[in-house]
Gaussian input, Z-matrix of N, CA and C with variables (Angstrom, degrees):
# hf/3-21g

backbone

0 1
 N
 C     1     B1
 C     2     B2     1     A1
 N     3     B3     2     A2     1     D1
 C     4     B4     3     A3     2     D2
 C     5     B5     4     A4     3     D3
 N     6     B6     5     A5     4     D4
 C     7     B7     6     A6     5     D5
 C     8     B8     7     A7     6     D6
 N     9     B9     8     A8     7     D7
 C    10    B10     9     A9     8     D8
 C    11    B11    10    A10     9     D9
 N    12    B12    11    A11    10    D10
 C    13    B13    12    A12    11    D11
 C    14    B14    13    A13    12    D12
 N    15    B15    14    A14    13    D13
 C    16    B16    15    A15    14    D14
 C    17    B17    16    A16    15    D15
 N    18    B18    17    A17    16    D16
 C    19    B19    18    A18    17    D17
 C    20    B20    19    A19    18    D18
 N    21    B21    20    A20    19    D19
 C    22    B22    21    A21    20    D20
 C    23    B23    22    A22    21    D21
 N    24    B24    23    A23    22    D22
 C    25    B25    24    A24    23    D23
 C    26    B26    25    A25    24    D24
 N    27    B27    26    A26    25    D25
 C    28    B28    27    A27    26    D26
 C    29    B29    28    A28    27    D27
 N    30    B30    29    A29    28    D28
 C    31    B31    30    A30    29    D29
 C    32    B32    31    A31    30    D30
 N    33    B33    32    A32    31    D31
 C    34    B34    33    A33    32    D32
 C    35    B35    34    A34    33    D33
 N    36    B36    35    A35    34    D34
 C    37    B37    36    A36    35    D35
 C    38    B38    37    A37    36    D36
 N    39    B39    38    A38    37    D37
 C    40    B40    39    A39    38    D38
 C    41    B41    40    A40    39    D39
 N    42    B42    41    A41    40    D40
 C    43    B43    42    A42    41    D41
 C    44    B44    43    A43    42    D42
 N    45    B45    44    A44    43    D43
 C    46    B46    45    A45    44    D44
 C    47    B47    46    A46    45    D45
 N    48    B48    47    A47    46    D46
 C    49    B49    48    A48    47    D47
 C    50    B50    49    A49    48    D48
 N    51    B51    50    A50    49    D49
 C    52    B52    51    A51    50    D50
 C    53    B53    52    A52    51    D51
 N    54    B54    53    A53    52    D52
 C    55    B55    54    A54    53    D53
 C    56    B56    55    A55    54    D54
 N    57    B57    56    A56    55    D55
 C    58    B58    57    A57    56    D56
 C    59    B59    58    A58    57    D57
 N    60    B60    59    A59    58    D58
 C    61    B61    60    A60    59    D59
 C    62    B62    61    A61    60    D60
 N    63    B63    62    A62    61    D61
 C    64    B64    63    A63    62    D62
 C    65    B65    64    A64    63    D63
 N    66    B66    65    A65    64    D64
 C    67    B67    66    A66    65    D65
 C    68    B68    67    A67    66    D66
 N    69    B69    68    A68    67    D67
 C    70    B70    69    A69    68    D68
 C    71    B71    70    A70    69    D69
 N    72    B72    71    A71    70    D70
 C    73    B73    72    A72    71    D71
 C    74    B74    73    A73    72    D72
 N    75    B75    74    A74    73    D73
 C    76    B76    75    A75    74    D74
 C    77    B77    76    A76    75    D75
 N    78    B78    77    A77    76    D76
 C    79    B79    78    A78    77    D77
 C    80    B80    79    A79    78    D78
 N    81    B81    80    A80    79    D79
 C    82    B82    81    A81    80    D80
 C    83    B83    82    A82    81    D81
 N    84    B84    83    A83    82    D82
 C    85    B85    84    A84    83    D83
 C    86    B86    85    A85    84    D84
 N    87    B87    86    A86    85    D85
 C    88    B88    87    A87    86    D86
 C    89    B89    88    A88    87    D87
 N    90    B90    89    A89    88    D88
 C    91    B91    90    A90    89    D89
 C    92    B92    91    A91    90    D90
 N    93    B93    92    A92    91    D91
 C    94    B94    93    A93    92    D92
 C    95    B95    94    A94    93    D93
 N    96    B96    95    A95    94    D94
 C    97    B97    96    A96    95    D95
 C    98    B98    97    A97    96    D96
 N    99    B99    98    A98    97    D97
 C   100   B100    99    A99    98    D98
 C   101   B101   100   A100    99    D99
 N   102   B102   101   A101   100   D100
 C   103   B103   102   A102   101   D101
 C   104   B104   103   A103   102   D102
 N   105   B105   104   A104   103   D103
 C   106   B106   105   A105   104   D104
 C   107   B107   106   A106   105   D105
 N   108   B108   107   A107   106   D106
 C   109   B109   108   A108   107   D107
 C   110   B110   109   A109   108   D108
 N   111   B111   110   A110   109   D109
 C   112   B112   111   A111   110   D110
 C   113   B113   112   A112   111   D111
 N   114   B114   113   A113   112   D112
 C   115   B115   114   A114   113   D113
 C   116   B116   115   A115   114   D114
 N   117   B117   116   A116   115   D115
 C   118   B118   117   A117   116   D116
 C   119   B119   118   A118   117   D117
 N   120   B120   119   A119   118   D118
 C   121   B121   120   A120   119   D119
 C   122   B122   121   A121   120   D120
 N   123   B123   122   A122   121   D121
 C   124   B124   123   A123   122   D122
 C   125   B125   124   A124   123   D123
 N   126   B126   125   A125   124   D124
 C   127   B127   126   A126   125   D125
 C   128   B128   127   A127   126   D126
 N   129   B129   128   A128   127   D127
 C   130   B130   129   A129   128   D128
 C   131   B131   130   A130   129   D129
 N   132   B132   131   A131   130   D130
 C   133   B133   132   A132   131   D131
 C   134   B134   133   A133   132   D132
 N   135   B135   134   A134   133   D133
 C   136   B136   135   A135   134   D134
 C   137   B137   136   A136   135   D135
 N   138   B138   137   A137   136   D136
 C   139   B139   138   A138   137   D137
 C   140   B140   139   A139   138   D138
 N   141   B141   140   A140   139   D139
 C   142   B142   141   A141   140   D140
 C   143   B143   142   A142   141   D141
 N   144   B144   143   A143   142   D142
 C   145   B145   144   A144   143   D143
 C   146   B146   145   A145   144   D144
 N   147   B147   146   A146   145   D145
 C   148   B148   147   A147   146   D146
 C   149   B149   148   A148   147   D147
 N   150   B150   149   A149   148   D148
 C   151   B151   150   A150   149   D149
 C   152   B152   151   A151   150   D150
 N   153   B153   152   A152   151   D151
 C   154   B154   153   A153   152   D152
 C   155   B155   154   A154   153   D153
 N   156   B156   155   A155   154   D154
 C   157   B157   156   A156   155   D155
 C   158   B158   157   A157   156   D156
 N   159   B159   158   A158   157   D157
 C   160   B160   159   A159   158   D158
 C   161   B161   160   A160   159   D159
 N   162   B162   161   A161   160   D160
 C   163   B163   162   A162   161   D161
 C   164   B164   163   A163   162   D162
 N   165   B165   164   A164   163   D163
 C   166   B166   165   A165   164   D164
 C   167   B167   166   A166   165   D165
 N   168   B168   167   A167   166   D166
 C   169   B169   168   A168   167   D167
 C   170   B170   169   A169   168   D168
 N   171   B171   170   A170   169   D169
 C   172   B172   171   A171   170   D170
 C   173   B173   172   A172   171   D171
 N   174   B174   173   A173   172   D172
 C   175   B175   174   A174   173   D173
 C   176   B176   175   A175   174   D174
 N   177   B177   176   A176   175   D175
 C   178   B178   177   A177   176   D176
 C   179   B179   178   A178   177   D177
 N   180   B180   179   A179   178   D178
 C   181   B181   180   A180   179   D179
 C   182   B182   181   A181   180   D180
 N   183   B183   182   A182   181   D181
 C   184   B184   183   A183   182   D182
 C   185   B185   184   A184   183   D183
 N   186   B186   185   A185   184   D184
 C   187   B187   186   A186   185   D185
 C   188   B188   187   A187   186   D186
 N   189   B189   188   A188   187   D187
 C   190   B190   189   A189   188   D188
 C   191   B191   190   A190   189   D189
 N   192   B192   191   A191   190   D190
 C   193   B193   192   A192   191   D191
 C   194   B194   193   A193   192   D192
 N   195   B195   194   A194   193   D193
 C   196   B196   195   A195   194   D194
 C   197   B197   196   A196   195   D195
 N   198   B198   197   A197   196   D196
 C   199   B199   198   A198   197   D197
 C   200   B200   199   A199   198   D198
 N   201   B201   200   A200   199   D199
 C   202   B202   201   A201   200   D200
 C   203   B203   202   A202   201   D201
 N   204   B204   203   A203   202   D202
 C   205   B205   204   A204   203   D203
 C   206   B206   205   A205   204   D204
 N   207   B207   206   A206   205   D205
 C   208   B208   207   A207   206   D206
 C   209   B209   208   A208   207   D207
 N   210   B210   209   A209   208   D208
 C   211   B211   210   A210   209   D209
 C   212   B212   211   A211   210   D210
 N   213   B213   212   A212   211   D211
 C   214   B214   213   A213   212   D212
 C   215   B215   214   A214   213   D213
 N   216   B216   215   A215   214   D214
 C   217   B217   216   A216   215   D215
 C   218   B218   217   A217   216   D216
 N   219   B219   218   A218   217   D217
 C   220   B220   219   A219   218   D218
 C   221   B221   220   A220   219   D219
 N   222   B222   221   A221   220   D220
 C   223   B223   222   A222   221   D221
 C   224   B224   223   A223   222   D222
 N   225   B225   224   A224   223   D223
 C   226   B226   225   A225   224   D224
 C   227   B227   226   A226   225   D225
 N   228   B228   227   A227   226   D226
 C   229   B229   228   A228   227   D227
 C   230   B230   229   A229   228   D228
 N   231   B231   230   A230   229   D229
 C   232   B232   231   A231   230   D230
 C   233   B233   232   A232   231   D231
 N   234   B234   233   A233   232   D232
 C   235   B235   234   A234   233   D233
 C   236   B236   235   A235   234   D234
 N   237   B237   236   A236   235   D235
 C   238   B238   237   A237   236   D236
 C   239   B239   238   A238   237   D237
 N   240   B240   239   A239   238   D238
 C   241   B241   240   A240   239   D239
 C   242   B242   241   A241   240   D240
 N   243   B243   242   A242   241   D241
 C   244   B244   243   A243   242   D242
 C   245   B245   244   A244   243   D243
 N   246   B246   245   A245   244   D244
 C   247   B247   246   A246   245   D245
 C   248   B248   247   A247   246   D246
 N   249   B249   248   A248   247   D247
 C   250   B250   249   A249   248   D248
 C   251   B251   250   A250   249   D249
 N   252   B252   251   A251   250   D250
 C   253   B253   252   A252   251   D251
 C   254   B254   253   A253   252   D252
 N   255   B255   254   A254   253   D253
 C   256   B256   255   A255   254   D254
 C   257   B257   256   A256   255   D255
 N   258   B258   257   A257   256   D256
 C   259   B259   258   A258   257   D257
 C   260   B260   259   A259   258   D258
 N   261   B261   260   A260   259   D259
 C   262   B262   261   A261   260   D260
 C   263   B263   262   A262   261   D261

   B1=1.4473
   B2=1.5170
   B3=1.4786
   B4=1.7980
   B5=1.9160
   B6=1.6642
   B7=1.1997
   B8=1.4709
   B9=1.3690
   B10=1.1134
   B11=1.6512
   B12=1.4746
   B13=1.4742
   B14=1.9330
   B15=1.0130
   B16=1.5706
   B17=0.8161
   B18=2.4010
   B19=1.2299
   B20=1.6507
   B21=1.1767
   B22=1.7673
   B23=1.4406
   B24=1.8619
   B25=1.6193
   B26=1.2081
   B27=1.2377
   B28=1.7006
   B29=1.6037
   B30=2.1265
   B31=0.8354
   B32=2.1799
   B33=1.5338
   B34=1.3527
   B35=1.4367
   B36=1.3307
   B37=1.5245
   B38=1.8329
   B39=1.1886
   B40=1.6703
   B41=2.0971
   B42=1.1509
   B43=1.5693
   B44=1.8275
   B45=1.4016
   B46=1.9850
   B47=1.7019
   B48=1.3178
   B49=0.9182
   B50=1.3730
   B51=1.3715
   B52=1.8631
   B53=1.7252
   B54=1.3276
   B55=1.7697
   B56=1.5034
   B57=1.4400
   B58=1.7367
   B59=0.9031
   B60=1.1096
   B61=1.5834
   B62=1.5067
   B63=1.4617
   B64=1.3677
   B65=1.7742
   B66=1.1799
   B67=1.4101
   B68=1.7663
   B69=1.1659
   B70=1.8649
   B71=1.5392
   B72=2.0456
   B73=1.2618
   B74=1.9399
   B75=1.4631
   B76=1.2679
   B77=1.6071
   B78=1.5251
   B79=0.8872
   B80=1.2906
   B81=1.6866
   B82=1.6734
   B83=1.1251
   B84=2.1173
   B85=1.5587
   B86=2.1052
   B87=1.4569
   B88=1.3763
   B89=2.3004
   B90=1.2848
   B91=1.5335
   B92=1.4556
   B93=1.5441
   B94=1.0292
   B95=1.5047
   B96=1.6850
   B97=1.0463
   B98=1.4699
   B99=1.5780
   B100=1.6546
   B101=1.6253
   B102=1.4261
   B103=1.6807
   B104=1.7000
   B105=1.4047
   B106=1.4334
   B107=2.0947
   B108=1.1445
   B109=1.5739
   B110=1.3357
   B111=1.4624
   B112=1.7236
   B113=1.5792
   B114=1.5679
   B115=1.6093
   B116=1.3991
   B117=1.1878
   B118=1.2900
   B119=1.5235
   B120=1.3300
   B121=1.6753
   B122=1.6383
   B123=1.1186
   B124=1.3491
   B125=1.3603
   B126=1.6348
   B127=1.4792
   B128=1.4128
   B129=1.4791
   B130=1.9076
   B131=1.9420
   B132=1.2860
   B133=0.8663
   B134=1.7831
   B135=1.2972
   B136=1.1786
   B137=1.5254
   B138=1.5989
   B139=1.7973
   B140=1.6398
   B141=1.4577
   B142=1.6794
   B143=1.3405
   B144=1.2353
   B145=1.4830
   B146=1.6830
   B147=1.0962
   B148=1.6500
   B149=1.7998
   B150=0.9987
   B151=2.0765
   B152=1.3845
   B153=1.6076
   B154=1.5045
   B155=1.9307
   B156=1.2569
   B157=1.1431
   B158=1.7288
   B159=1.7500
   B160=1.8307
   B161=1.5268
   B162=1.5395
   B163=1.4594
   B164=1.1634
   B165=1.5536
   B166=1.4617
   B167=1.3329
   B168=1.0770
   B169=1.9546
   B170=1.6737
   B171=0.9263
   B172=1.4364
   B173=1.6953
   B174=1.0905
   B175=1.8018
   B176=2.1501
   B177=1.2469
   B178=1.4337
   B179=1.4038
   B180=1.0801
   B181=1.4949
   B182=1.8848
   B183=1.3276
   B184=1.6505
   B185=2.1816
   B186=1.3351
   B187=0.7683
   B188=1.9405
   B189=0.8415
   B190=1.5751
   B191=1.3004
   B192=0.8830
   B193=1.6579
   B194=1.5951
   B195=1.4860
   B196=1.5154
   B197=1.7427
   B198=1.8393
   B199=1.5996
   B200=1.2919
   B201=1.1469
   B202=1.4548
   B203=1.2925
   B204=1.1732
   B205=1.5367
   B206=1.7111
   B207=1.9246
   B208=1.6829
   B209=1.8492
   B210=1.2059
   B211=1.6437
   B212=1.4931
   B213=1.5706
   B214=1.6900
   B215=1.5597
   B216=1.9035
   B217=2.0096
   B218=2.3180
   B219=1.0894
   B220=1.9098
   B221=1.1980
   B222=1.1640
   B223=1.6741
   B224=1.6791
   B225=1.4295
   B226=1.6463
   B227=1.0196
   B228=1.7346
   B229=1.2422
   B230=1.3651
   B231=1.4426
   B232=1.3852
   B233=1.0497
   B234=1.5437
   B235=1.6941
   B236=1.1394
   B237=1.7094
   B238=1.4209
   B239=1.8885
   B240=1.6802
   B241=1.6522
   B242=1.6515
   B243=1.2369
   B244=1.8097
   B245=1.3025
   B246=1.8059
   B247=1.4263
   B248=1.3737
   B249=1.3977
   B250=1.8360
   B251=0.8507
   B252=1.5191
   B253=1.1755
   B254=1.5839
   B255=1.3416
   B256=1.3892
   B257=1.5960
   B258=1.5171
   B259=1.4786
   B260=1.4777
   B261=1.6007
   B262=1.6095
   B263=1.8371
   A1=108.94
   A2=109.54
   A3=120.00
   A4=88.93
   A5=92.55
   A6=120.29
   A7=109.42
   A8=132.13
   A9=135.23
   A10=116.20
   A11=111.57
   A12=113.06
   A13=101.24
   A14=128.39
   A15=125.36
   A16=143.40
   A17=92.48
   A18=90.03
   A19=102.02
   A20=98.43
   A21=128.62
   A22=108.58
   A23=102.74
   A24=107.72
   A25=103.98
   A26=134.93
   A27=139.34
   A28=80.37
   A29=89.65
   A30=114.56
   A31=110.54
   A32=115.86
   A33=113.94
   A34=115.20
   A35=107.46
   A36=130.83
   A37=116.26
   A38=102.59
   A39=116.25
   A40=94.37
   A41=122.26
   A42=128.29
   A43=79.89
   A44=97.82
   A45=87.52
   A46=95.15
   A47=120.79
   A48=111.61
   A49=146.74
   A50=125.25
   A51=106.68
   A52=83.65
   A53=97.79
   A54=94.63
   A55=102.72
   A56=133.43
   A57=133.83
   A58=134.27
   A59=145.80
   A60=159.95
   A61=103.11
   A62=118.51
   A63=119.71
   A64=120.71
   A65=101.19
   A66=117.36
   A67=101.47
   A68=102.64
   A69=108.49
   A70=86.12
   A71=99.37
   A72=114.31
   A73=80.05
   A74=118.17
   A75=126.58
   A76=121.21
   A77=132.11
   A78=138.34
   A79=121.77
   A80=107.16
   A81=110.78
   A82=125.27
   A83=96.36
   A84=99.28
   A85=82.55
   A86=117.00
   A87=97.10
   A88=112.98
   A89=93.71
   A90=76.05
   A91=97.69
   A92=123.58
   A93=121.83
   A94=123.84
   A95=125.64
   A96=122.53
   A97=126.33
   A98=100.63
   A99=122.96
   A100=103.66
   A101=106.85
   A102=88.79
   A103=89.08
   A104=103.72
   A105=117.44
   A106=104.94
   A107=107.38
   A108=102.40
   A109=95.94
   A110=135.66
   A111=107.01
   A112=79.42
   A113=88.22
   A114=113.09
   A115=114.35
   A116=113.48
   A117=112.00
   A118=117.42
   A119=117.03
   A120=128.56
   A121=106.93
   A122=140.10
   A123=141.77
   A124=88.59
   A125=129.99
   A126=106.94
   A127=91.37
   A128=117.23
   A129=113.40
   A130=90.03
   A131=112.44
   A132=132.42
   A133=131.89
   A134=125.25
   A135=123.04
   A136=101.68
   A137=105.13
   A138=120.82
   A139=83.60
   A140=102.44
   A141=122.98
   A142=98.01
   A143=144.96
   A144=156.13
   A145=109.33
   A146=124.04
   A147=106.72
   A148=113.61
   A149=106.62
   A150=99.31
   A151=102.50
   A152=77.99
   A153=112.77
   A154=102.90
   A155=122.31
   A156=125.12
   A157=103.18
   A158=112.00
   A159=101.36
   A160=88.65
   A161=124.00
   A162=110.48
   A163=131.96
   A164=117.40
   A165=113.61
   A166=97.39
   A167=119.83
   A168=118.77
   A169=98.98
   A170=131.36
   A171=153.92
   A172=130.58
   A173=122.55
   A174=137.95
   A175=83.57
   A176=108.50
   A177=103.78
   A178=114.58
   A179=114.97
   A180=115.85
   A181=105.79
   A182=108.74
   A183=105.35
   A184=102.10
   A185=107.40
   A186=83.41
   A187=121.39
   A188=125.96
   A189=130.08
   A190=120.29
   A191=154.87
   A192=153.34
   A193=115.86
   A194=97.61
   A195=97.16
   A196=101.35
   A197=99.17
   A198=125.46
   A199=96.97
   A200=115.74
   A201=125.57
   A202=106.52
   A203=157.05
   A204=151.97
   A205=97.02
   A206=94.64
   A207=90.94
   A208=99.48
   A209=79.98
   A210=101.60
   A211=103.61
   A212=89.24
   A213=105.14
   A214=152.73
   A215=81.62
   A216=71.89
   A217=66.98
   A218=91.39
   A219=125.70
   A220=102.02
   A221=136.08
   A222=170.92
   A223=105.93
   A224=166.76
   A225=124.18
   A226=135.07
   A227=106.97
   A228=93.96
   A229=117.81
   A230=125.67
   A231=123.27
   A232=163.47
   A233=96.93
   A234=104.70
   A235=125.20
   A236=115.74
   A237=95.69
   A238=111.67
   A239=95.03
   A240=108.53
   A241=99.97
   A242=94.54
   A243=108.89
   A244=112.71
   A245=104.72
   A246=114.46
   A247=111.42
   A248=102.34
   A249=106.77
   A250=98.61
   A251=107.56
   A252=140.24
   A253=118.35
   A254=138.02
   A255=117.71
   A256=102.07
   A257=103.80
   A258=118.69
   A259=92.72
   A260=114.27
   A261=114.40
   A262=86.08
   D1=135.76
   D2=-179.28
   D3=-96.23
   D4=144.53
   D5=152.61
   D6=-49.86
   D7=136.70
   D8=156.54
   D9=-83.34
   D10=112.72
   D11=-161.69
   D12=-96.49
   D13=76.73
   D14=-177.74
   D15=-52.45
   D16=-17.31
   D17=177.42
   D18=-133.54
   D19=60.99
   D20=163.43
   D21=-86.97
   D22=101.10
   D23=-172.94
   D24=117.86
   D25=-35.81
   D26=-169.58
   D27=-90.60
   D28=156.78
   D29=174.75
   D30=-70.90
   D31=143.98
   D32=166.68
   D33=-18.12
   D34=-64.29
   D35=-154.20
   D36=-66.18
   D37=70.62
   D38=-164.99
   D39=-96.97
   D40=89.19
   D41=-169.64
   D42=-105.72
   D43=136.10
   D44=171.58
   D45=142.47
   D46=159.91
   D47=150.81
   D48=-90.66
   D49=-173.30
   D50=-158.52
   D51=-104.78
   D52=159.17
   D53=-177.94
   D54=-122.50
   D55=1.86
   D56=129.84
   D57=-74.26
   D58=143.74
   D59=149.31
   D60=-97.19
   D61=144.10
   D62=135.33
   D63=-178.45
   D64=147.48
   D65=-152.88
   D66=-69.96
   D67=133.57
   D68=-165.44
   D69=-122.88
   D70=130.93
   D71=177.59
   D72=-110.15
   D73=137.29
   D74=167.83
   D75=-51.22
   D76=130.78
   D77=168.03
   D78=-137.09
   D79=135.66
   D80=175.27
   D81=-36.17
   D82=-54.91
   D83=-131.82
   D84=-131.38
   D85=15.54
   D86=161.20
   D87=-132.71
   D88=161.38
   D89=-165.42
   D90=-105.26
   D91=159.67
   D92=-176.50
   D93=-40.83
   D94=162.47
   D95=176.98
   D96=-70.18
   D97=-13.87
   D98=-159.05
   D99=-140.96
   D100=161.89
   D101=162.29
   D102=-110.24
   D103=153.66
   D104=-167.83
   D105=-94.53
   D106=147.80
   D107=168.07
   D108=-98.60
   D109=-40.73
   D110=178.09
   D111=-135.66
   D112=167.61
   D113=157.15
   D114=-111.69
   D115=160.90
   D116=165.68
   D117=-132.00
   D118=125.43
   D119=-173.65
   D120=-79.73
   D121=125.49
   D122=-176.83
   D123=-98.24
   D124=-53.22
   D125=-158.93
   D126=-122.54
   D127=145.88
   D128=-156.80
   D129=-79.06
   D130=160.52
   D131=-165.96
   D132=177.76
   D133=-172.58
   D134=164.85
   D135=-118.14
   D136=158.47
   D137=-159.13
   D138=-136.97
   D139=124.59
   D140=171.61
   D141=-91.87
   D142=99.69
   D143=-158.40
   D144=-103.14
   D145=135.55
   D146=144.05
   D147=-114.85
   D148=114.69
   D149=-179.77
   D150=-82.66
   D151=168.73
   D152=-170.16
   D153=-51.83
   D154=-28.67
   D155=-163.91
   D156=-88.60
   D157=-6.61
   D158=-176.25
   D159=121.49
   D160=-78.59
   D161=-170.49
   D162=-21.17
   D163=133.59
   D164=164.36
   D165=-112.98
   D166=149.72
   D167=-169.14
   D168=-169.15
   D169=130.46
   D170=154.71
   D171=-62.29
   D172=77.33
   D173=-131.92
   D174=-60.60
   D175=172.10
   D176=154.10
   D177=-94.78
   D178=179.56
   D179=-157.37
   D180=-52.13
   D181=132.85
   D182=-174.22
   D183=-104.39
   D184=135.73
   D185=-174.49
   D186=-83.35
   D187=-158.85
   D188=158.28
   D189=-39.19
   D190=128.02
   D191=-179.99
   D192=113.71
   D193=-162.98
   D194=-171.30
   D195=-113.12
   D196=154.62
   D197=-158.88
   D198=-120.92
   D199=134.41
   D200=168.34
   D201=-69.07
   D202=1.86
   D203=-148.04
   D204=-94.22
   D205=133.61
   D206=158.12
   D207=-130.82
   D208=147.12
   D209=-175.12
   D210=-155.72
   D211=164.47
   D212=168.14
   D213=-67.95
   D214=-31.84
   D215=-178.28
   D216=-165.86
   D217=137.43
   D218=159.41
   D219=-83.74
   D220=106.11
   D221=101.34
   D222=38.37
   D223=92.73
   D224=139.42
   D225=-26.89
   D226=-54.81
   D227=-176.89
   D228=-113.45
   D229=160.22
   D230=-100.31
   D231=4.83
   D232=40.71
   D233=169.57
   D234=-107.39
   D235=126.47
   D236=-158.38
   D237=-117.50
   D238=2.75
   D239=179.93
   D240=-83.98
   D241=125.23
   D242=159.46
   D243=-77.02
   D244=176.33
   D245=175.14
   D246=49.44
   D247=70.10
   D248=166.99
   D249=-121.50
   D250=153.66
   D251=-154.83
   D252=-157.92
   D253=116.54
   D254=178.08
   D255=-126.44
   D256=176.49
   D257=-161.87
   D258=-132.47
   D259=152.88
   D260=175.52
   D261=-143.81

């Protein structure tokens, strides 16, 4: 399954708020349903990522709050921040 990218064609510059929420349990091998404009970390941690560009990369420790990052699919393994959450 492909990320649905929504805002493939729009300009970068997305200022506004996101009008989804939804709670992301980590997975290897599927990629998100959405691509997210932020995440948000409930418990600080590190995020095993793959982006929109191919990378898979392992963030350094993120703290509590919300991340501007959009990518494809949040990692299990090595991820070690709880309470995620992303917004589109």
């Amino acid at each position: 399954m492909t990320s649905e990218n929504q805002f493939q064609g729009r300009s970068v510059q997305r200022i506004g708020s996101p009008t989804h929420l939804a709670i992301v349990t980590p997975d290897d091998t599927t990629d998100l349903g959405h691509v997210p404009q932020m995440i948000y970390v409930g418990v600080a941690g590190t995020l095993r990522v793959t982006t929109l560009g191919g990378e898979t990369v392992a963030t350094p420790s993120l703290q509590a709050g919300w991340h501007p990052l959009e990518i494809c699919r949040i990692h299990a393994t090595g991820t070690t921040a709880t309470d995620i959450m992303v917004a589109w």
